[in-house]
The first five atom37 places (N, CA, C, CB, O) and aatype in JSON, in Angstrom:
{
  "aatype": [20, 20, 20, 20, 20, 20, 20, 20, 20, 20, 20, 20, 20, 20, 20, 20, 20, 20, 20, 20, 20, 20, 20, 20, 20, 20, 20, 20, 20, 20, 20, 20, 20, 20, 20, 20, 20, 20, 20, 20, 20, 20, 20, 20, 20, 20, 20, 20, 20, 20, 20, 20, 20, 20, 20, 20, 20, 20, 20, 20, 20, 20, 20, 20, 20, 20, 20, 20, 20, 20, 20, 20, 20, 20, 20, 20, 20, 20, 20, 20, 20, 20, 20, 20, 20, 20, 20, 20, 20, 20, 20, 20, 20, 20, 20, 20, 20, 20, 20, 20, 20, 20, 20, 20, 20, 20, 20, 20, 20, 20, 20, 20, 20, 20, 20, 20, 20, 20, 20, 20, 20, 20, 20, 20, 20, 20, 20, 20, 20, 20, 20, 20, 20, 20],
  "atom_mask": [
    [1, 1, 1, 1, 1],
    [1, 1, 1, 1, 1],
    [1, 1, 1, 1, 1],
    [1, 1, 1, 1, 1],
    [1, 1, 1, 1, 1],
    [1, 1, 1, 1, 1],
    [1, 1, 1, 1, 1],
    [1, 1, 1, 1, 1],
    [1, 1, 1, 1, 1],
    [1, 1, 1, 1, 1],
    [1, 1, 1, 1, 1],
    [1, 1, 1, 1, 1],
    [1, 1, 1, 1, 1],
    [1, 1, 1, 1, 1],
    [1, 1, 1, 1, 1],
    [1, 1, 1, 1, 1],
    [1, 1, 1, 1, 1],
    [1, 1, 1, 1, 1],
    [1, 1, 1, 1, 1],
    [1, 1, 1, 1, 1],
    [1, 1, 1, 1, 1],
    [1, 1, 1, 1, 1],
    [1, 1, 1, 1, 1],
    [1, 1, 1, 1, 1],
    [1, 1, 1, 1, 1],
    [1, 1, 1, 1, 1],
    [1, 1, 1, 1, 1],
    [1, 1, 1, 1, 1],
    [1, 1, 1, 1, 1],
    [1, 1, 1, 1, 1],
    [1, 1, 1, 1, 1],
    [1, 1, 1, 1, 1],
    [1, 1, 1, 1, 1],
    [1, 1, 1, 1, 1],
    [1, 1, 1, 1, 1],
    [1, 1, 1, 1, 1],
    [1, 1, 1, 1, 1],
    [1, 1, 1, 1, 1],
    [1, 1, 1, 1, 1],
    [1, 1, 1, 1, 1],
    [1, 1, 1, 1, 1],
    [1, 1, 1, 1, 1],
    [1, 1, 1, 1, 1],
    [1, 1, 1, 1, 1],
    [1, 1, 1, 1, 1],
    [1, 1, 1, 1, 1],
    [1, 1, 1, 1, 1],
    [1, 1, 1, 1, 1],
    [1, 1, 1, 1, 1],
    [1, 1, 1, 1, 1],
    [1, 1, 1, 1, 1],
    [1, 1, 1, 1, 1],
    [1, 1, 1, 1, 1],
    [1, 1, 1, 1, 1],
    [1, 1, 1, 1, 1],
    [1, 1, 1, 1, 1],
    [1, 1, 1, 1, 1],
    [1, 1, 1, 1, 1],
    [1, 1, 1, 1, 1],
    [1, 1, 1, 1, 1],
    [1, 1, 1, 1, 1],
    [1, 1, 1, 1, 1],
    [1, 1, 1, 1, 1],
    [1, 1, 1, 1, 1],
    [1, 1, 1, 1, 1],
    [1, 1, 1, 1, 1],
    [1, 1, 1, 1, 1],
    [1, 1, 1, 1, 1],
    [1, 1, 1, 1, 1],
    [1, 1, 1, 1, 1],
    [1, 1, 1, 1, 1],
    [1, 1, 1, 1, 1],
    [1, 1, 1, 1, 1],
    [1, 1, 1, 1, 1],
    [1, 1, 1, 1, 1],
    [1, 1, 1, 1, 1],
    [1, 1, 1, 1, 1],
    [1, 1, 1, 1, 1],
    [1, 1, 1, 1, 1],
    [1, 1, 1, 1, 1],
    [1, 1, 1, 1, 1],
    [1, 1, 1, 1, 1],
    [1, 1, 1, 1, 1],
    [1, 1, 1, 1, 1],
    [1, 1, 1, 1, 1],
    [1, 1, 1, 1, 1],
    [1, 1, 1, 1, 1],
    [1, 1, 1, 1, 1],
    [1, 1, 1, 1, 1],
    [1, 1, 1, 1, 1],
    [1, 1, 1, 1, 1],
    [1, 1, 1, 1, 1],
    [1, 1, 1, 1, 1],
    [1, 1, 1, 1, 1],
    [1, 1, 1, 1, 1],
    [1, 1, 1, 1, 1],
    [1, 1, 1, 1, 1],
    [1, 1, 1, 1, 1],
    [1, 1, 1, 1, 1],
    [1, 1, 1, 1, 1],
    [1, 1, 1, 1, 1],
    [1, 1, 1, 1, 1],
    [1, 1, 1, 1, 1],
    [1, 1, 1, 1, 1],
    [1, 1, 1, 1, 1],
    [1, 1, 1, 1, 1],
    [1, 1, 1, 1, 1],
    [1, 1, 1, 1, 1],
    [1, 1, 1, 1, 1],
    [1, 1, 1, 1, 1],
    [1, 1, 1, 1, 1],
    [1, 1, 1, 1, 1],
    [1, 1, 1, 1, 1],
    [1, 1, 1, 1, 1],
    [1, 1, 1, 1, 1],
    [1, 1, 1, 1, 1],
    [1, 1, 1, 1, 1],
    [1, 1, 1, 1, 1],
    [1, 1, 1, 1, 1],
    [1, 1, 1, 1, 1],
    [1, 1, 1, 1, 1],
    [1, 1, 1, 1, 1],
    [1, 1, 1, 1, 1],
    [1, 1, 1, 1, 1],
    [1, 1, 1, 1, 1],
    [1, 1, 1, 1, 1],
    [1, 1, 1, 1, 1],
    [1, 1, 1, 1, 1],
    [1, 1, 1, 1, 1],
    [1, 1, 1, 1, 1],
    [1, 1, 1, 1, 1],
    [1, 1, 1, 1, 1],
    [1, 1, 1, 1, 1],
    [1, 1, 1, 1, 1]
  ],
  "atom_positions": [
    [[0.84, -1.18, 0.0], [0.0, 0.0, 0.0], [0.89, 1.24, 0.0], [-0.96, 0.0, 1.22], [1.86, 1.54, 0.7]],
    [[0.24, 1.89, -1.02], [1.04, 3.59, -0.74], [0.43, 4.49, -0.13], [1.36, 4.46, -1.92], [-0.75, 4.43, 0.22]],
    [[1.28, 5.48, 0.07], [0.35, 7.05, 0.85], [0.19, 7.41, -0.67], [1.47, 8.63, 2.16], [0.9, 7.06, -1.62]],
    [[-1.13, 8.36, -0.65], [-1.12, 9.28, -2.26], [-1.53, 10.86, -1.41], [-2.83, 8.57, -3.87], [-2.13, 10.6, -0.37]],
    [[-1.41, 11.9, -1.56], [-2.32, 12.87, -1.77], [-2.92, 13.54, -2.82], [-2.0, 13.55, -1.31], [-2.4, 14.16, -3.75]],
    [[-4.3, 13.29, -2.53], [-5.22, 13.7, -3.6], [-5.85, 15.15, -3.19], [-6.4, 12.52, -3.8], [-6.2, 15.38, -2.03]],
    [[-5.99, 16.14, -4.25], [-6.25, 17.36, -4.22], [-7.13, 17.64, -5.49], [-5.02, 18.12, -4.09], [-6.75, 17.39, -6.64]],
    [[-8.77, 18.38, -5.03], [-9.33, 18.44, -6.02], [-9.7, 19.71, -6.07], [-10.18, 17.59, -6.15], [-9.74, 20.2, -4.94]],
    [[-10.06, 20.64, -7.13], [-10.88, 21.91, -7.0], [-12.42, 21.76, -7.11], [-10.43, 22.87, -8.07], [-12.72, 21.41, -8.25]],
    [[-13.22, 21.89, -6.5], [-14.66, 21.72, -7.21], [-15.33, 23.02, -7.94], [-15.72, 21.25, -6.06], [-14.7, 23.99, -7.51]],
    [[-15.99, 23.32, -8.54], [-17.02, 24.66, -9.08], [-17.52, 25.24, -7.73], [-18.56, 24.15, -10.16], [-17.72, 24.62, -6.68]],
    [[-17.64, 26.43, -7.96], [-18.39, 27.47, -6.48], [-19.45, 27.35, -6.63], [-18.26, 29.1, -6.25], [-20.14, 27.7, -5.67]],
    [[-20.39, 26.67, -8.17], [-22.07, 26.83, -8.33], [-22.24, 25.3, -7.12], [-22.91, 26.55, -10.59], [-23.29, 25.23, -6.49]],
    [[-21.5, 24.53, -6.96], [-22.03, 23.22, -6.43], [-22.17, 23.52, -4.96], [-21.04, 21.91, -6.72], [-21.35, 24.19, -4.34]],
    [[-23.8, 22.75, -4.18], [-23.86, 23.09, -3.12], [-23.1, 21.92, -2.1], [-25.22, 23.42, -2.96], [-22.6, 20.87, -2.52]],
    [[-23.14, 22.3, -0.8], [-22.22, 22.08, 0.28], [-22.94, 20.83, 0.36], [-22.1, 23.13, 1.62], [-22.15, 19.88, 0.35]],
    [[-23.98, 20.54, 0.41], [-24.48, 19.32, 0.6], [-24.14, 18.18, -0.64], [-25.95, 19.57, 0.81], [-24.31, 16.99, -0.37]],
    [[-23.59, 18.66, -2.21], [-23.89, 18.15, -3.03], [-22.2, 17.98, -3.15], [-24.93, 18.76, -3.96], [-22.02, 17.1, -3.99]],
    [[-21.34, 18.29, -2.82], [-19.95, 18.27, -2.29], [-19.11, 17.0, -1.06], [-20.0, 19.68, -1.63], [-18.03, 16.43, -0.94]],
    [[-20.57, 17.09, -0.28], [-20.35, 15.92, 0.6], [-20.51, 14.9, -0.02], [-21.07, 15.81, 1.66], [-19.72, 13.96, 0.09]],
    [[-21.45, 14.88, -0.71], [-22.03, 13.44, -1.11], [-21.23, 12.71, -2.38], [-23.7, 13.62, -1.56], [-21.34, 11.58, -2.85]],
    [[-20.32, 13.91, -2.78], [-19.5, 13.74, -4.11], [-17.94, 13.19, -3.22], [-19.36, 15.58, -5.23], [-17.11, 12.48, -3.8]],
    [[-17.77, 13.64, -1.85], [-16.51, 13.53, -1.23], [-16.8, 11.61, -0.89], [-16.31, 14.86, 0.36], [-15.94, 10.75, -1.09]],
    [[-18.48, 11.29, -0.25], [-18.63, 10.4, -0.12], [-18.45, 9.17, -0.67], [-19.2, 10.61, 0.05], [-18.16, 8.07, -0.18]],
    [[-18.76, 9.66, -2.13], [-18.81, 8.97, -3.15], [-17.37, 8.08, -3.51], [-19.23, 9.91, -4.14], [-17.14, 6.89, -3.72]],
    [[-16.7, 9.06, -3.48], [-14.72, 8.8, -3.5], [-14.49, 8.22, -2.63], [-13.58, 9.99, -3.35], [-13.53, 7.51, -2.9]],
    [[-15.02, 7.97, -1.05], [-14.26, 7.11, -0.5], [-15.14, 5.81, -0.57], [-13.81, 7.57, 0.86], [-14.52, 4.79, -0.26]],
    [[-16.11, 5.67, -0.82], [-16.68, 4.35, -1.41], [-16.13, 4.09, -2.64], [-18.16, 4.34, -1.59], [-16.45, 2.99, -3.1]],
    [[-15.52, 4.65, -3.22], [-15.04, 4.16, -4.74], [-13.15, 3.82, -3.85], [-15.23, 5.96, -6.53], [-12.3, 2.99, -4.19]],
    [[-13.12, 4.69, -2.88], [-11.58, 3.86, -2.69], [-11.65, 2.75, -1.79], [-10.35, 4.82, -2.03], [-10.97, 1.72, -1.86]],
    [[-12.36, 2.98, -1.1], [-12.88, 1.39, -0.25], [-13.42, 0.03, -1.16], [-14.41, 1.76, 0.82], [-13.36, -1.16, -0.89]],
    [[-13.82, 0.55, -2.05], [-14.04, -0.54, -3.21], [-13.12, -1.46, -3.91], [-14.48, 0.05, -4.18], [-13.22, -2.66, -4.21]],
    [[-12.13, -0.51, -4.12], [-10.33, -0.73, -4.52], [-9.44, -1.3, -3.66], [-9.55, 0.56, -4.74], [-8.3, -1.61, -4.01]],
    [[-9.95, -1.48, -2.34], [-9.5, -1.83, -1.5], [-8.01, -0.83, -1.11], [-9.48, -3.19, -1.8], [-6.8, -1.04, -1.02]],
    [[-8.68, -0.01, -0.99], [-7.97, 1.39, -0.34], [-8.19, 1.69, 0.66], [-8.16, 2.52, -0.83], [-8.45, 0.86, 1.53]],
    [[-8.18, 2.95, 0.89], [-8.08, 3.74, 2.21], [-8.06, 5.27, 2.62], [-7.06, 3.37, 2.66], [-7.08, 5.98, 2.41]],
    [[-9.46, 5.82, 3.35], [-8.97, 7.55, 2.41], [-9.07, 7.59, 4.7], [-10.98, 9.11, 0.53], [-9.8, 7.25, 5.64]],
    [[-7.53, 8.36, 4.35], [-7.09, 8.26, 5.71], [-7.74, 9.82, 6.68], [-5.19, 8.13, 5.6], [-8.43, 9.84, 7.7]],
    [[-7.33, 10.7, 6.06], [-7.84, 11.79, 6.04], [-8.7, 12.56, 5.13], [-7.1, 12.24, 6.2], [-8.37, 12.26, 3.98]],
    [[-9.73, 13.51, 5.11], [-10.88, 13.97, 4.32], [-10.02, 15.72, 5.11], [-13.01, 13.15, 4.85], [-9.72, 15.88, 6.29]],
    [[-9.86, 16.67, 4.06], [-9.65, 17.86, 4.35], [-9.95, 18.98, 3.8], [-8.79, 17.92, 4.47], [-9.12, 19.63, 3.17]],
    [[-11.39, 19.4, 4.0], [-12.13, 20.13, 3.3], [-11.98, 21.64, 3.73], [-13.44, 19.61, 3.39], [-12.44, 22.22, 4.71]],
    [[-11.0, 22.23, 2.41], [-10.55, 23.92, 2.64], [-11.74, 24.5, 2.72], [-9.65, 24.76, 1.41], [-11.84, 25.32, 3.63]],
    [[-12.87, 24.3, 1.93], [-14.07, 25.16, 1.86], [-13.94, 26.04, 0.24], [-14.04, 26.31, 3.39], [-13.29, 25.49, -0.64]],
    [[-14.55, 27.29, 0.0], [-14.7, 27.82, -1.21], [-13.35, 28.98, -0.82], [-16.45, 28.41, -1.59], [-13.42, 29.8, 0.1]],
    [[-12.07, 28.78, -1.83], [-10.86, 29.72, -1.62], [-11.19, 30.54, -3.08], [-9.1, 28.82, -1.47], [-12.13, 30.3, -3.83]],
    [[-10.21, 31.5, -3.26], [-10.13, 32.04, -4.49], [-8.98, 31.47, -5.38], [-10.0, 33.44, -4.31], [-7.98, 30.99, -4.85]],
    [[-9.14, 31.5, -6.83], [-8.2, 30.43, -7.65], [-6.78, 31.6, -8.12], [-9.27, 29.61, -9.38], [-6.85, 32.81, -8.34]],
    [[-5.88, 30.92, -8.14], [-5.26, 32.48, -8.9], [-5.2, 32.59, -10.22], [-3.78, 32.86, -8.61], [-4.33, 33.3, -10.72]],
    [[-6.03, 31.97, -10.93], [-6.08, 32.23, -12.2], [-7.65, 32.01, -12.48], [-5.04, 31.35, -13.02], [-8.41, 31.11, -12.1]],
    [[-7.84, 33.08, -13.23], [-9.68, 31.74, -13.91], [-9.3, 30.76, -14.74], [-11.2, 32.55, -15.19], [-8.45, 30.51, -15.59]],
    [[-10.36, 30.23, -14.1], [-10.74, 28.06, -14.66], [-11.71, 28.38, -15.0], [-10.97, 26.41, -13.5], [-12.49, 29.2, -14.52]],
    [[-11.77, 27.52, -16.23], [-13.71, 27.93, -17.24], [-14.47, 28.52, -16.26], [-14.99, 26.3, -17.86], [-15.15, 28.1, -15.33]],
    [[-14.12, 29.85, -16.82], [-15.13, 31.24, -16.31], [-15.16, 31.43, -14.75], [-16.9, 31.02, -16.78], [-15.86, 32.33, -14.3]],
    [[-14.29, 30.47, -13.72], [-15.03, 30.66, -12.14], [-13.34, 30.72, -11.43], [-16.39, 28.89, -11.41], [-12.33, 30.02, -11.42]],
    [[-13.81, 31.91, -10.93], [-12.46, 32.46, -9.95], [-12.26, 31.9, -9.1], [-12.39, 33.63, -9.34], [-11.09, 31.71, -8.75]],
    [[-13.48, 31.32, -8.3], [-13.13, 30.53, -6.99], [-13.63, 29.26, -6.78], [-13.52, 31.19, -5.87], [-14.65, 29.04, -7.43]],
    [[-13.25, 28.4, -6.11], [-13.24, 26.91, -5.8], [-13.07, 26.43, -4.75], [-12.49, 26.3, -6.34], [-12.39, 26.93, -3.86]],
    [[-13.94, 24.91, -4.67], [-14.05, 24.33, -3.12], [-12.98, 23.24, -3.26], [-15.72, 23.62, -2.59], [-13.0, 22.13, -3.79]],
    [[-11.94, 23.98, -2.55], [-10.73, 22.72, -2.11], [-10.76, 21.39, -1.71], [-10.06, 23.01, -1.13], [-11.93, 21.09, -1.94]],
    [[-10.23, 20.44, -1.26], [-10.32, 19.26, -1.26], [-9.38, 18.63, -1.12], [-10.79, 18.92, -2.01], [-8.75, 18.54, -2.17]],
    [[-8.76, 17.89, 0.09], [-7.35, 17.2, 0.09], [-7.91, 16.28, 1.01], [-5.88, 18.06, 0.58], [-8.46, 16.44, 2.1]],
    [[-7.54, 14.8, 0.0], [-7.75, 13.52, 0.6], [-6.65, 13.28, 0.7], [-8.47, 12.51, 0.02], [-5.97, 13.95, -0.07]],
    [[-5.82, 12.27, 1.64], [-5.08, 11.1, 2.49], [-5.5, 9.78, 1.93], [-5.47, 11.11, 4.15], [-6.65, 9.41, 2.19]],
    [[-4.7, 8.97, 1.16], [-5.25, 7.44, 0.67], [-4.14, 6.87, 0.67], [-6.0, 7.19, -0.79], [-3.06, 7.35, 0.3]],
    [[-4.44, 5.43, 1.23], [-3.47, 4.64, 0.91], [-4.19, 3.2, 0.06], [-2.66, 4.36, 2.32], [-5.14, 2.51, 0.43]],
    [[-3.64, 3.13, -0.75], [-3.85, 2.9, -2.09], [-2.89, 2.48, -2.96], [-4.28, 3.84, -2.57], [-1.74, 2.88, -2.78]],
    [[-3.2, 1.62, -4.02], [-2.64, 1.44, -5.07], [-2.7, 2.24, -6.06], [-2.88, 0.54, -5.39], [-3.22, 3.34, -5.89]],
    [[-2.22, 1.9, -7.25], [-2.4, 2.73, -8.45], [-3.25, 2.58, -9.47], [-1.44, 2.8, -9.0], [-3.43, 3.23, -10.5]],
    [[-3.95, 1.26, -8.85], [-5.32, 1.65, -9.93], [-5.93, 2.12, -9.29], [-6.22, 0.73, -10.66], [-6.6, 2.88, -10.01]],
    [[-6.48, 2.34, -7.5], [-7.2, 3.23, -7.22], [-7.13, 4.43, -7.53], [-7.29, 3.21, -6.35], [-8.18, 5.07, -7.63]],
    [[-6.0, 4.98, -7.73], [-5.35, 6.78, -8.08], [-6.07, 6.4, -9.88], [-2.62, 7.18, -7.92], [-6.99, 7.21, -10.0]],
    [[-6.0, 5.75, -10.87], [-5.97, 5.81, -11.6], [-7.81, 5.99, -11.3], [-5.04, 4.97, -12.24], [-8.29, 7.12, -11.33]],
    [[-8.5, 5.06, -11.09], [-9.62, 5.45, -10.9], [-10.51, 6.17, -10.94], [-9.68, 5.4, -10.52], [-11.43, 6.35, -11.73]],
    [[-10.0, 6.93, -9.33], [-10.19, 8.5, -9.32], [-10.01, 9.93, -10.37], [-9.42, 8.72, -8.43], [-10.72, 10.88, -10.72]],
    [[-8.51, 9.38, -10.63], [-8.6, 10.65, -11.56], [-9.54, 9.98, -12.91], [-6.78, 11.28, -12.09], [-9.89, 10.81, -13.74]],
    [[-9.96, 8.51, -13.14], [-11.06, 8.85, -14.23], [-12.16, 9.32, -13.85], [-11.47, 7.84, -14.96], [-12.84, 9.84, -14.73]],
    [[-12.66, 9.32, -12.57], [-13.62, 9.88, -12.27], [-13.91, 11.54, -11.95], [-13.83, 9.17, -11.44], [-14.92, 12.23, -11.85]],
    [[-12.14, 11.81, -11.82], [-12.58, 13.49, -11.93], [-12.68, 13.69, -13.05], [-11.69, 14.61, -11.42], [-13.5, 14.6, -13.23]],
    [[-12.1, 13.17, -14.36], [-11.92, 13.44, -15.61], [-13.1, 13.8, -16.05], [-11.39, 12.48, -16.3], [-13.14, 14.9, -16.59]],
    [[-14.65, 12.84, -15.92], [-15.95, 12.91, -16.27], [-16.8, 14.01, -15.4], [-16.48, 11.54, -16.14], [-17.81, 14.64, -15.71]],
    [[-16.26, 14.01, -14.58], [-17.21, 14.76, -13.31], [-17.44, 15.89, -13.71], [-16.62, 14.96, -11.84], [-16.49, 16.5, -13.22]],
    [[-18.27, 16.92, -14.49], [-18.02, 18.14, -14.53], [-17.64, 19.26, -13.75], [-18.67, 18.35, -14.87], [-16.71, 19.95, -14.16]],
    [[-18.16, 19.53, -12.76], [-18.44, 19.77, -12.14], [-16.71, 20.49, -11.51], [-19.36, 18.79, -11.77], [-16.38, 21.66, -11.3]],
    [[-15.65, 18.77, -11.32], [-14.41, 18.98, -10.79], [-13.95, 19.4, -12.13], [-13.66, 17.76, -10.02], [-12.78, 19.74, -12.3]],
    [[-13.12, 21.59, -11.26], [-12.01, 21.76, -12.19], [-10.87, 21.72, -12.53], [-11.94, 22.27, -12.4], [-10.48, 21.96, -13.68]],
    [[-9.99, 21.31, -11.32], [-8.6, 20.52, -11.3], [-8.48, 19.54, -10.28], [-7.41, 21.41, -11.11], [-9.21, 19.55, -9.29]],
    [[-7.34, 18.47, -10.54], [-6.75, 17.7, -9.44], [-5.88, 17.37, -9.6], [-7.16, 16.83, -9.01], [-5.36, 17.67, -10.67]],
    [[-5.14, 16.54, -8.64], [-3.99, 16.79, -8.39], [-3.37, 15.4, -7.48], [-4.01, 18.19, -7.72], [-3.39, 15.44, -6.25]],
    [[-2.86, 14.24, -8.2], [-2.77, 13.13, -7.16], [-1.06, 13.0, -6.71], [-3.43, 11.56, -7.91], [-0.38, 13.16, -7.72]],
    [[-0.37, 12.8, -5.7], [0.36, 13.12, -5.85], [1.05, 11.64, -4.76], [0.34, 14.63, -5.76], [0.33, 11.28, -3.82]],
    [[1.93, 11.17, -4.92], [2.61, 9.86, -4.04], [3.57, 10.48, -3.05], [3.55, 8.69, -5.05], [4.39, 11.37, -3.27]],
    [[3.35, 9.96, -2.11], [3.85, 10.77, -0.76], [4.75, 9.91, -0.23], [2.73, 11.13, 0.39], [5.74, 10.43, 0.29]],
    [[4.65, 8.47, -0.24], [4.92, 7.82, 0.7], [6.76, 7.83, 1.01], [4.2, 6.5, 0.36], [7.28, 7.81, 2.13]],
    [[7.46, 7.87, -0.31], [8.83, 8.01, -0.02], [9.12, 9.26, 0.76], [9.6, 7.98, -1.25], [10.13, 9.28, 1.47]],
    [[8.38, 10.25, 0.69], [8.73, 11.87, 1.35], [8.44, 11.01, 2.46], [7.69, 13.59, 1.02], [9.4, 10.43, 2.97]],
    [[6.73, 10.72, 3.18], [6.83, 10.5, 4.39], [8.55, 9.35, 4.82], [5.21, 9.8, 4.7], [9.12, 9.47, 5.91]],
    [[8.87, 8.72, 4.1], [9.49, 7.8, 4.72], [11.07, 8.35, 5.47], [9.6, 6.68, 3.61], [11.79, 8.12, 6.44]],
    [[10.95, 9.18, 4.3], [12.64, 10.18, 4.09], [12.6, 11.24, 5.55], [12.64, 11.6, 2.12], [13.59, 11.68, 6.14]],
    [[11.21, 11.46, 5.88], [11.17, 12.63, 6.88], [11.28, 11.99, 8.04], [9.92, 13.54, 6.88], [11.96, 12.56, 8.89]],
    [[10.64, 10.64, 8.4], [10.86, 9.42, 9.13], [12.36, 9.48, 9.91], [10.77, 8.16, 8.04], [12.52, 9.64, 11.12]],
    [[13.45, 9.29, 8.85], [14.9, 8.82, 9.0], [15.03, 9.77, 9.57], [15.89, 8.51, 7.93], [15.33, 9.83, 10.77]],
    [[14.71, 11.29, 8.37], [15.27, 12.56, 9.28], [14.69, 13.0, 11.23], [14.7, 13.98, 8.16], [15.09, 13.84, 12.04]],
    [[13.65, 11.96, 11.26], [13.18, 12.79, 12.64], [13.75, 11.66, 13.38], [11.35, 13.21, 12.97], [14.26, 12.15, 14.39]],
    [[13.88, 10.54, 13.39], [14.57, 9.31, 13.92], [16.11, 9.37, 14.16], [14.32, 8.2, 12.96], [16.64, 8.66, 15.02]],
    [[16.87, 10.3, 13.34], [18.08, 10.67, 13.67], [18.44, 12.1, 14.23], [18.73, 10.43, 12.61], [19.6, 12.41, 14.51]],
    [[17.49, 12.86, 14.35], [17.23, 13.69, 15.51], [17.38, 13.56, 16.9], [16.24, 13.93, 15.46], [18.08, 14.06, 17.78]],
    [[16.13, 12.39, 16.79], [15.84, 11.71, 18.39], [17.09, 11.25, 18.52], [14.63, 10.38, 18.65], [17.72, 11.69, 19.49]],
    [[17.61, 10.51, 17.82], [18.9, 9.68, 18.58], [20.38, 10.56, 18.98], [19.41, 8.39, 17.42], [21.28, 10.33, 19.8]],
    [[20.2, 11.42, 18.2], [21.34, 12.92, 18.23], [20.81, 13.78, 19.82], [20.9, 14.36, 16.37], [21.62, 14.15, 20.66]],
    [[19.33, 13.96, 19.95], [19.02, 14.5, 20.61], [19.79, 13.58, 22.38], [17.52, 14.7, 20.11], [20.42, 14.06, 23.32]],
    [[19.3, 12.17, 22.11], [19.11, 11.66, 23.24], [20.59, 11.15, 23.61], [17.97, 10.63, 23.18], [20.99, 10.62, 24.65]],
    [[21.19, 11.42, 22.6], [22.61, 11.15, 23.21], [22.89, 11.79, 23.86], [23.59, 11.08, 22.64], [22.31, 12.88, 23.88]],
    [[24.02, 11.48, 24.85], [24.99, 12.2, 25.83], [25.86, 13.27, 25.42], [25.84, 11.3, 26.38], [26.86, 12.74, 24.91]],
    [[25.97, 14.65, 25.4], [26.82, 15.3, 25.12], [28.01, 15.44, 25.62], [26.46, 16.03, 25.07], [28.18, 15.59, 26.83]],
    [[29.0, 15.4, 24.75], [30.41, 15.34, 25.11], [30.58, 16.28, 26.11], [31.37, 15.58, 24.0], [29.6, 16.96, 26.42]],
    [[31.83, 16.49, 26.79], [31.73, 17.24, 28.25], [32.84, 17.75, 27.5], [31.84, 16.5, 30.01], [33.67, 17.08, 26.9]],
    [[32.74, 19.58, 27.62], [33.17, 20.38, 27.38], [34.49, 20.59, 28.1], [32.32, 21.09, 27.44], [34.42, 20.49, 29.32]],
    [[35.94, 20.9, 27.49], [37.03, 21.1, 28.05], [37.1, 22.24, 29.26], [37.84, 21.33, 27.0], [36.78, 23.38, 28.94]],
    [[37.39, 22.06, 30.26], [36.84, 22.46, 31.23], [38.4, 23.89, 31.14], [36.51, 21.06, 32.67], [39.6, 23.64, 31.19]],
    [[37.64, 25.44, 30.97], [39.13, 25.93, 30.45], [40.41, 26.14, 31.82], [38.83, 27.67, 29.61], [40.09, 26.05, 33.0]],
    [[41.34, 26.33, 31.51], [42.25, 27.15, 32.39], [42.45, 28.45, 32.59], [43.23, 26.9, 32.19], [42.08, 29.37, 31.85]],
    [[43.24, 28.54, 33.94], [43.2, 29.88, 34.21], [44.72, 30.19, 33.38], [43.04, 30.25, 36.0], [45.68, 29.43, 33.2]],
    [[44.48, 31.81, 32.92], [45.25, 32.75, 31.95], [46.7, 33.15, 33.36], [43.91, 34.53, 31.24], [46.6, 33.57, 34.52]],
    [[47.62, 32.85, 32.7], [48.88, 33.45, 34.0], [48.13, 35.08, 33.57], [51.38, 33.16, 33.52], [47.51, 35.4, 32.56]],
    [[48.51, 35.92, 34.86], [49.01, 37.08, 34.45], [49.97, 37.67, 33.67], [49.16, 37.42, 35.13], [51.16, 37.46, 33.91]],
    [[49.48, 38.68, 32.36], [50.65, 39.22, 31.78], [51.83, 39.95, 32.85], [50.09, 40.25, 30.76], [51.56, 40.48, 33.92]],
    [[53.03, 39.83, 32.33], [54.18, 40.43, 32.58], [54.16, 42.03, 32.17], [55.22, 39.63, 31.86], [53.96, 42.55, 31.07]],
    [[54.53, 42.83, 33.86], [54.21, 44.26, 32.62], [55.95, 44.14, 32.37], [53.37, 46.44, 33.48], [56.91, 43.68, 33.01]],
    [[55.71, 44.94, 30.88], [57.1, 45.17, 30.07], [57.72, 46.25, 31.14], [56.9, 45.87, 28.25], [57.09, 46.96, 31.92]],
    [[59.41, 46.15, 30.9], [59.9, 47.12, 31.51], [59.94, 48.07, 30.47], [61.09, 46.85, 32.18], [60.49, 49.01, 31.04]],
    [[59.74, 48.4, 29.45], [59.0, 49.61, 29.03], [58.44, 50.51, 29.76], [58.13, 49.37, 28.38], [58.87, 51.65, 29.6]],
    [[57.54, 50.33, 30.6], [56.33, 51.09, 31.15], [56.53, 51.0, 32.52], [54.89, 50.54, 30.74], [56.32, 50.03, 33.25]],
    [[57.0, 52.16, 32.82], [57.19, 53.2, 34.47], [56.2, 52.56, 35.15], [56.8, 55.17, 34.5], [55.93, 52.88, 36.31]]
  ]
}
């Protein structure tokens, strides 16, 4: 199984109720695949920075799946048809998560080590005054 993140834009005409039932829909289609939508992370209606056929703003959407690749393949056929969805965005995570893993695992162990014991300094003789100076 992989991590994926999936990111969709929806249209601003679609209602909040008709959004759920479309979010619903996806994780019965990844549970079907024998997937997994780990997290559901609904931005709400943002503004786009560009216009998408005719509509400035859009209801965000970032799913968590762990999944294969025909489930990802799936999905994006199903945003493909969907009118409604105007971009997405699937993206494989799982080597990042794994890489960030090592990096926080060799933290802890850096952290929890013993720090070397600092050379403990000496004392400076007093300078000599020069016979130069009265």
């Amino acid at each position: 199984m992989r991590n994926y993140e999936v990111v969709f834009v929806a249209a601003p005409t679609l209602a909040g109720e008709e959004l759920e039932n479309f979010i619903s829909h996806i994780q019965t289609v990844v549970e079907g695949k024998n997937g997994k939508v780990v997290k559901v992370d609904n931005w709400g209606k943002k503004s786009l920075a560009y216009k998408i056929r005719r509509f400035r703003e859009g209801y965000y959407v970032v799913l968590n799946i762990e999944g294969d690749g025909g489930t990802i393949a799936e999905l994006e056929r199903r945003f493909r048809v969907t009118d409604y969805i105007i971009r997405y965005i699937s993206v494989r995570i799982d080597e990042d998560l794994k890489r960030s893993e090592k990096i926080k695992a060799a933290r802890r162990r850096k952290a929890s080590a013993p720090a070397p014991s600092a050379p403990v300094p000496q004392e400076a003789e007093p300078e000599q005054e020069s016979a130069l100076n009265p």
